[in-house]
N, C-alpha and C positions, 0 to 999 in steps of 0.2 A: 543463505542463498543470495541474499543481497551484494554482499561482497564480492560473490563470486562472479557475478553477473557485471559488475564493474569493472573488474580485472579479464574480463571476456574479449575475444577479439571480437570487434563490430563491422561493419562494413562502412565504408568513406561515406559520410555523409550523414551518420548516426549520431545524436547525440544524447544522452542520456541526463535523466533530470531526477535527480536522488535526496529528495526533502528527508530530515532526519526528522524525528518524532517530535522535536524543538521546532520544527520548522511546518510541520504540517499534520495537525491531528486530524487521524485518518477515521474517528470515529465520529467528527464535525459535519455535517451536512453542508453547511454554509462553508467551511474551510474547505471544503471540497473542489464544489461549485464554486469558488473565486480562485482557490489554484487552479481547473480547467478553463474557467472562461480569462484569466491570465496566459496562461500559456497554451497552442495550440497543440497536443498530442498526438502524432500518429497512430502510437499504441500505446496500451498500458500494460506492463509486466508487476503481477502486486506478489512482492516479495514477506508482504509481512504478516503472521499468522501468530496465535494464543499456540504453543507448541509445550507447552509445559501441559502432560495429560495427567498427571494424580492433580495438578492442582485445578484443571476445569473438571475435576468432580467437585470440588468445593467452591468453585467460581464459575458456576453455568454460564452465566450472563456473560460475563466477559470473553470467555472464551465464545460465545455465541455470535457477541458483535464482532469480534477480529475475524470468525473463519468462517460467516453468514452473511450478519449483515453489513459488511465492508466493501466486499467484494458485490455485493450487491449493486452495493451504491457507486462501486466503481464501474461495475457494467454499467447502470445507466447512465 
């Protein structure tokens, strides 16, 4: 979905800010919080999700925080 979203046409004036997981771990609370209060965000589009479902039967947790508690912490 990410890519896709890149390669979208936007409207003049749009620009899109696309940290790669080297660049911005989304599961950090602190890395969060200093990527927002660095860059001022109009909106947030959160492209990234635990998507692999036989393997979040054996990995609760993790699949918990990518498609719970991330987006959580990106709404607030």
């Amino acid at each position: 979905m990410g890519q896709a979203l890149a390669h979208a046409s936007w409207p003049e004036g749009v620009r899109l800010h696309r940290p790669t997981r080297a660049d911005l771990d989304l599961t950090s609370g602190p890395a969060l919080a200093e990527a927002f209060a660095r860059t001022p965000f109009a909106a947030v589009i959160n492209a990234a999700a635990f998507t692999a479902v036989d393997a979040a039967e054996t990995q609760p947790d993790e699949a918990f925080l990518a498609n719970a508690e991330v987006p959580a912490r990106l709404a607030e």
